[in-house]
C-alpha positions as CSV (number, residue, x, y, z in Angstrom):
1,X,109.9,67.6,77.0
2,X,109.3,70.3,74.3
3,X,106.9,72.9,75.7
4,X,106.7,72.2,79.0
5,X,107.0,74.8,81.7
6,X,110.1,75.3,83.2
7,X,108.2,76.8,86.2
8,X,105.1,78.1,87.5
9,X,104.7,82.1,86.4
10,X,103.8,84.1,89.3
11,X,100.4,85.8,88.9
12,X,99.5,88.9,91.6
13,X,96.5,91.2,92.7
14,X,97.6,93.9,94.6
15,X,94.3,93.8,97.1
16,X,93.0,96.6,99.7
17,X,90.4,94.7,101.9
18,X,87.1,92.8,101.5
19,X,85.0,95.9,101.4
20,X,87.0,97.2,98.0
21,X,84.6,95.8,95.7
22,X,86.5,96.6,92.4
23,X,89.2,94.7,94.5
24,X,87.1,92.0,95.7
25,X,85.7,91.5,92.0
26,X,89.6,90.9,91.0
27,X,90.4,88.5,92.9
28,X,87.7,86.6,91.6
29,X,88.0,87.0,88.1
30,X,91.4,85.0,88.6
31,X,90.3,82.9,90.8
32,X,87.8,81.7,88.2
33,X,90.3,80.5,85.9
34,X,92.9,79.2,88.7
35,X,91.4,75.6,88.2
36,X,92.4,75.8,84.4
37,X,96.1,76.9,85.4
38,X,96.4,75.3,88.9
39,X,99.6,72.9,87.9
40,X,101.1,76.3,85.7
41,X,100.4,79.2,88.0
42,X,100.8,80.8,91.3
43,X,98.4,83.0,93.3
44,X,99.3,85.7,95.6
45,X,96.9,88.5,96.5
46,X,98.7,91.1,97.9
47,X,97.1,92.5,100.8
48,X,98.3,95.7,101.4
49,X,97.3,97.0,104.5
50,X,98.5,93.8,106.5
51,X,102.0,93.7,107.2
52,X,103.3,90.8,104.7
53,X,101.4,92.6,101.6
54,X,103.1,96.2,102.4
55,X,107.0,95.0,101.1
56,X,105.2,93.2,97.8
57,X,103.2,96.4,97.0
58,X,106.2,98.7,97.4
59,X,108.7,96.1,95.4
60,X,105.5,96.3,92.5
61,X,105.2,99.9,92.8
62,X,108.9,100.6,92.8
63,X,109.1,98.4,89.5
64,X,106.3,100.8,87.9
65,X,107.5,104.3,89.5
66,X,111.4,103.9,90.0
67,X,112.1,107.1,92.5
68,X,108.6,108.4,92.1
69,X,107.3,106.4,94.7
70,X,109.6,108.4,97.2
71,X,109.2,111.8,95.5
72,X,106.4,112.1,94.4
73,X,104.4,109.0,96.2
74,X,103.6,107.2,93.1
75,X,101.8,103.8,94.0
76,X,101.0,100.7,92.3
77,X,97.0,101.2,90.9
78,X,94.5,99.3,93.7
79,X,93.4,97.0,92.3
80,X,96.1,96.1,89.9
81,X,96.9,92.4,88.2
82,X,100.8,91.6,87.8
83,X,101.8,88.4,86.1
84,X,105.6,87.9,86.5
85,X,106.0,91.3,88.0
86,X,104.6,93.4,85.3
87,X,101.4,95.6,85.4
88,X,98.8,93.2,82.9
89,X,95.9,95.6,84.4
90,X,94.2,97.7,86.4
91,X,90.4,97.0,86.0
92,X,89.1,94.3,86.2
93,X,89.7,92.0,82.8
94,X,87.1,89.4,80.7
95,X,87.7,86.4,81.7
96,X,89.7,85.8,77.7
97,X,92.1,88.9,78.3
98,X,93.1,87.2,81.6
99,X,93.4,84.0,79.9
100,X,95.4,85.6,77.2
101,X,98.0,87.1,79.2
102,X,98.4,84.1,81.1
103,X,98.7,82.1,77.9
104,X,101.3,85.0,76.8
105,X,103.5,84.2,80.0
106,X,103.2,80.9,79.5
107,X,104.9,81.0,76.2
108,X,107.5,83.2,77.5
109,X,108.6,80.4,80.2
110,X,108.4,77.0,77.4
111,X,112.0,75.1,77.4
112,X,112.9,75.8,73.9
């Protein structure tokens, strides 16, 4: 059993609406490579201007921002990629980068 995922890593784009193009062109970039990682990855776009998205985006942007959210309205970047909860980034990525930092998280998860 050496190696093997303990559990699928959680992989995010934080996503305004269909007409967002640079948000549009994220989502696609992952989901070009979701066939590759379908048995070790989940999706989630989070769609923020629809009720369920709105608690994910403030939970991401809280975890980037802290208090600064509140203060000084501080937001999560749209669009923005999160894999386990942290920022990976916030333009669009090659197709390798994204395969890279889910490779990364990957190894982070193995059963030792």
């Amino acid at each position: 059993m050496d190696g093997e995922v303990k559990d699928k890593i959680l992989v995010e784009v934080v996503y305004k609406a269909d007409y967002c193009l640079p948000c549009y062109f994220m989502d696609e970039a992952v989901r070009e490579v979701l066939p590759k990682y379908a048995e070790q990855i989940e999706y989630r776009r989070i769609e923020f201007l629809k009720k369920e998205g709105k608690k994910r985006f403030l939970e991401l942007s809280c975890s980037l921002f802290g208090d600064d959210v509140y203060r000084n309205c501080r937001l999560a970047p749209v669009p923005s990629l999160f894999i386990e909860g942290e920022l990976v980034s916030e333009t669009i990525p090659p197709r390798f980068e994204l395969e890279e930092a889910i490779e990364e998280a990957l190894s982070n998860r193995r059963i030792r």
